[in-house]
C-alpha positions in Angstrom: 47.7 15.6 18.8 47.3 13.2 21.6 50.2 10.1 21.6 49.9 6.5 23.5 53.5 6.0 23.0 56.8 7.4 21.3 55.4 5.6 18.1 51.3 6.0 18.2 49.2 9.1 17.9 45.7 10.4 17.8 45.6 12.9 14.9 42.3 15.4 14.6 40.1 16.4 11.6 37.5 19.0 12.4 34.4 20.0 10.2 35.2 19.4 6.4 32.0 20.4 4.8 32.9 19.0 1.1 36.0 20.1 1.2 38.2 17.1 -0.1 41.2 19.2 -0.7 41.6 20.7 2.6 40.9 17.4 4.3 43.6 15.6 2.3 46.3 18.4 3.1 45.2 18.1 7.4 45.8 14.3 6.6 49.2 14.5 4.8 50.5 16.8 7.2 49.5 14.5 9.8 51.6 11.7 7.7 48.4 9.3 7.9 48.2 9.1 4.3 51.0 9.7 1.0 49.9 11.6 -2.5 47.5 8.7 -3.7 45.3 9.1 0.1 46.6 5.3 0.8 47.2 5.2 4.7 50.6 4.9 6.1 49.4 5.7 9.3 50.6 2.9 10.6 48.6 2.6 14.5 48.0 6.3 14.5 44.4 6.6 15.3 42.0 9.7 13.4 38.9 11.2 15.1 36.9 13.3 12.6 34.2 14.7 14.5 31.8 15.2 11.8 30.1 17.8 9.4 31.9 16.4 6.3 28.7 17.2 4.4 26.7 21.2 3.2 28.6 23.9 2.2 30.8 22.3 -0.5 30.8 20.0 -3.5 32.6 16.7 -2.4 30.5 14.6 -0.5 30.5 11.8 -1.9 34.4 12.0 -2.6 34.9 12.3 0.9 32.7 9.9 2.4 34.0 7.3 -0.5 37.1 8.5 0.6 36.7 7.4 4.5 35.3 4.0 3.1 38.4 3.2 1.6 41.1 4.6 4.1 38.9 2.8 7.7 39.5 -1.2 6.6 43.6 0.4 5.8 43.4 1.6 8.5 42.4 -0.9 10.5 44.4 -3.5 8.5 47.7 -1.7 9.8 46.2 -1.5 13.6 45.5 2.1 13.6 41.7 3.4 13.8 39.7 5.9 12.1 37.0 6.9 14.5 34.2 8.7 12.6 31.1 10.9 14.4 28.2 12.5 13.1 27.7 16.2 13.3 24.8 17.7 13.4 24.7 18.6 9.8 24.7 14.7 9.2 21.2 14.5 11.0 19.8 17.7 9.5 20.0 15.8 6.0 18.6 13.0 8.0 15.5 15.0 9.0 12.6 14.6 6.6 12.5 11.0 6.6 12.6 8.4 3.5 11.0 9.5 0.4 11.3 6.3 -1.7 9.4 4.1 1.0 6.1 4.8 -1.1 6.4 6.6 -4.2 2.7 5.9 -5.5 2.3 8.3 -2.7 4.6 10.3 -2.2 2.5 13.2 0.1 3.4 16.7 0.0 6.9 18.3 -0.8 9.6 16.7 1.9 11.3 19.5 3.7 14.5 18.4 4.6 17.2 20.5 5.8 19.1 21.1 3.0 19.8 25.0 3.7 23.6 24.3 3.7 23.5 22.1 0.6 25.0 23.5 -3.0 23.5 23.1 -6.5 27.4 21.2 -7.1 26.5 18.7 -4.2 22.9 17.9 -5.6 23.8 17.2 -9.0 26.8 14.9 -8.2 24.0 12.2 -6.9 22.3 12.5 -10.0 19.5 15.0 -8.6 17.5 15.5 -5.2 15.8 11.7 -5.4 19.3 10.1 -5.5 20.8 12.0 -2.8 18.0 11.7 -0.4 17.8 7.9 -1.2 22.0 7.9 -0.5 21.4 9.5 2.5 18.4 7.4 4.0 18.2 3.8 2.8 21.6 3.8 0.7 25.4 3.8 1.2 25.9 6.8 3.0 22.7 6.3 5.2 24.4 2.5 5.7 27.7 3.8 6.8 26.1 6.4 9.1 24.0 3.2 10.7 27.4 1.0 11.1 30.8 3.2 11.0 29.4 6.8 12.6 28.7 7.5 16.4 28.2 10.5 18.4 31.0 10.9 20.9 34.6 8.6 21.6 36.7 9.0 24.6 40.3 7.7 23.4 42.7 7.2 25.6 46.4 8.3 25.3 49.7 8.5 27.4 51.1 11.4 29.0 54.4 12.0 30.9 54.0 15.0 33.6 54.5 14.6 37.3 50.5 12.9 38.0 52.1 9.4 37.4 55.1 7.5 38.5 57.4 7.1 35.7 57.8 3.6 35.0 53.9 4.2 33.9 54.8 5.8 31.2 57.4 3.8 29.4 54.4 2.0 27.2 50.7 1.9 26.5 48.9 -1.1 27.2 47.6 -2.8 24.8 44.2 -2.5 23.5 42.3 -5.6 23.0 41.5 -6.4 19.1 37.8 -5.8 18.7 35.6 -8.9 18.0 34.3 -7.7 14.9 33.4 -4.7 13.2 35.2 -1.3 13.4 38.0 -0.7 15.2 36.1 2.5 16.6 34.2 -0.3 18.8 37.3 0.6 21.2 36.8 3.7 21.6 32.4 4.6 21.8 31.4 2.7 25.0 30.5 -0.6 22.9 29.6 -3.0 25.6 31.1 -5.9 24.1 34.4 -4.3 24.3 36.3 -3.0 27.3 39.4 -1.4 27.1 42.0 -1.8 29.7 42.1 2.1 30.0 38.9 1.9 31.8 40.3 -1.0 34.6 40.0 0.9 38.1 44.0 -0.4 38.6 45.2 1.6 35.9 46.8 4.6 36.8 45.9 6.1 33.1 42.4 5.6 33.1 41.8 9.5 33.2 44.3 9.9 31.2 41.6 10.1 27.6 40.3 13.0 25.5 36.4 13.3 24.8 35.8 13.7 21.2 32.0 15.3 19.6 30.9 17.5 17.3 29.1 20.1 19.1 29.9 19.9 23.4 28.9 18.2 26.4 28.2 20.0 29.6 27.8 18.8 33.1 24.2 19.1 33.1 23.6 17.1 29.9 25.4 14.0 31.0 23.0 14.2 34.5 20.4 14.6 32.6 21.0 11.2 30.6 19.2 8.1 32.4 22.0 5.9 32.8 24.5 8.4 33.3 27.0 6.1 34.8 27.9 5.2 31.3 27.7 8.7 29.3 29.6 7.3 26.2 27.6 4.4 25.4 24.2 6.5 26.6 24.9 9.1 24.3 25.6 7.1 21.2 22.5 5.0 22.2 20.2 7.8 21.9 22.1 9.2 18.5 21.8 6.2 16.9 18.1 5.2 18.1 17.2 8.9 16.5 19.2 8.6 13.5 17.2 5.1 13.2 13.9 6.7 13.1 15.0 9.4 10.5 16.3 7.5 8.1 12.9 5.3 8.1 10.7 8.0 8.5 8.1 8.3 6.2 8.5 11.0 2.9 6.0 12.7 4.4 7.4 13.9 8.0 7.7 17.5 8.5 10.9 18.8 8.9 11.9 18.4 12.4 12.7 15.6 14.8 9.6 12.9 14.4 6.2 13.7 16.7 6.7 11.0 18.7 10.8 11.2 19.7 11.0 10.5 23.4 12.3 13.2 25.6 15.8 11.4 25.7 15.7 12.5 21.7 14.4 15.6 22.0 17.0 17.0 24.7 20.0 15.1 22.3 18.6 17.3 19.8 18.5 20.7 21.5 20.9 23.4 22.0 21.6 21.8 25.7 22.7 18.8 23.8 26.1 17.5 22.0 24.9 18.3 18.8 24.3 22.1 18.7 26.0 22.8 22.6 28.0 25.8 22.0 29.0 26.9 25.7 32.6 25.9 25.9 33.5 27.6 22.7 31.4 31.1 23.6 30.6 31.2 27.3 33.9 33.2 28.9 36.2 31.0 30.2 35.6 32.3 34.1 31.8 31.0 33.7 33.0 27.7 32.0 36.1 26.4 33.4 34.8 24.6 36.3 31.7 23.3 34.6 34.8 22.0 32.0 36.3 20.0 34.9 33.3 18.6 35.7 32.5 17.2 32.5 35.8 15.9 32.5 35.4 14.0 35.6 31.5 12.5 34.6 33.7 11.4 30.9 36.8 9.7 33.4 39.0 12.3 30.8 41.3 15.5 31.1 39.7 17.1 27.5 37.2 18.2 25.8 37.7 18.2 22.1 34.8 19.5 19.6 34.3 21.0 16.3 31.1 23.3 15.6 31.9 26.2 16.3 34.8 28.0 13.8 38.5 29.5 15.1 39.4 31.0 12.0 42.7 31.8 13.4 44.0 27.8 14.4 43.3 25.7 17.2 41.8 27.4 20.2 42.8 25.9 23.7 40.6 27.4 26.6 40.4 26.5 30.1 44.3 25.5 30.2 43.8 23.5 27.7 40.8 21.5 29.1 38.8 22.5 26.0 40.1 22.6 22.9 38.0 23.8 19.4 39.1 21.9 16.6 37.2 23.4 13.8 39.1 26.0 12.0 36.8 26.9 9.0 
């Protein structure tokens, strides 16, 4: 838990993988919301960094649920800042079945290998869910409310900064419309004081995705003077052609995704990257602080990869693996 002040905090949900239960007692605990899931978060901000869907039977509970709580939320000043993992994307893969269904083609072949029997029949059968998850609500919400990575910024109190720094945060500016997340994902439009060269807390952020990003990703992006914005760019433009794919497509990323899509989508990329949570820390630690310095941030924080025993913090505390199972 990351705080901008004495009074605002950045709270963490990891992978949830239709699990409501679980998610509701990390939230409680974290005082964002009472017994009826209402948010009394106040301006606390929540980064969930994906994988809410496969595995278990809640889906649509939980992505109803995050529907609900965002506009609370946001109506009290705090944020909920949602990204897509890359389980989101493999129920993307396979394209739009209902686009033609005089001609449907052969069988689609998504990638539903994580996805229960429980799951399927609570959208009313395999047409309904693929339809939710491409053209409907829940492709919708990944379109408008869902990005790939956020660097939040937060305050911290050690002996880097002068001390009158640290009496308050300053404030972010409201966003012009839309989700609050706009802050906090490299939106264009919106530029948060945190990021002015004059201020003395502009490192002072976390990174936040699913899966990891290395050092050599973020060269490899083509604008990689602005690696937030660049990699939500490229997530969204292949979550676009996904979800409007045709019923047909094979399984797999679409025959003509551009290299930029391709190397997103690949074990080097922040989807699948598993490095900082396997790699031994003496092979990763100074790759870490590069990555850090590329993101203008001191952490890393990702899910993906499970810590069945809490929280792991590698690299002194550079890294930190947020998805406990």
């Amino acid at each position: 838990m990351c705080s901008y002040s004495n009074s605002v905090a950045t709270s963490l949900a990891g992978d949830v993988h239709g699990d409501l239960p679980a998610l509701m007692q990390i939230l409680r605990r974290a005082q964002l919301v009472d017994l009826r899931g209402h948010w009394i978060g106040g301006q606390d901000i929540l980064v969930q960094t994906g994988d809410i869907v496969d595995r278990g039977p809640d889906t649509i509970a939980i992505y109803r649920f995050f529907q609900t709580l965002r506009p609370q939320a946001e109506a009290a000043g705090g944020a909920l800042v949602s990204l897509l993992g890359n389980h989101e994307l493999m129920n993307s893969l396979g394209g739009n079945r209902t686009k033609d269904r005089a001609n449907l083609g052969p069988p689609l072949r998504t990638d539903w290998r994580y996805v229960t029997k429980e799951d399927i029949a609570s959208f009313g059968g395999e047409r309904n869910r693929r339809e939710a998850f491409s053209t409907g609500w829940i492709g919708q919400e990944f379109r408008t409310n869902y990005s790939i990575t956020a660097r939040v910024p937060y305050l911290i109190t050690d002996d880097d900064f002068p001390a009158s720094f640290a009496v308050q945060a300053p404030v972010l500016p409201k966003t012009p419309r839309g989700s609050s997340d706009r802050r906090f994902v490299g939106d264009p439009h919106v530029s948060p004081s945190f990021d002015a060269v004059a201020n003395p807390f502009r490192l002072a952020a976390a990174s936040f995705v699913h899966g990891g990003i290395t050092p050599e990703y973020l060269a490899s992006l083509p604008h990689s003077s602005e690696p937030i914005s660049e990699m939500n760019r490229i997530g969204h433009e292949l979550l676009a052609s996904l979800l409007t794919a045709p019923g047909h497509a094979p399984i797999g990323l679409p025959r003509t995704a551009p290299p930029e899509q391709r190397e997103f989508w690949s074990e080097r990329g922040p989807m699948w990257n598993r490095d900082w949570a396997l790699e031994d820390e003496d092979e990763i630690c100074e790759r870490a602080e590069k990555a850090c310095e590329l993101l203008r941030v001191r952490h890393l924080i990702q899910g993906h990869t499970p810590q069945f025993e809490g929280i792991l913090s590698r690299c002194d505390g550079k890294i930190l693996l947020i998805d406990t199972g």
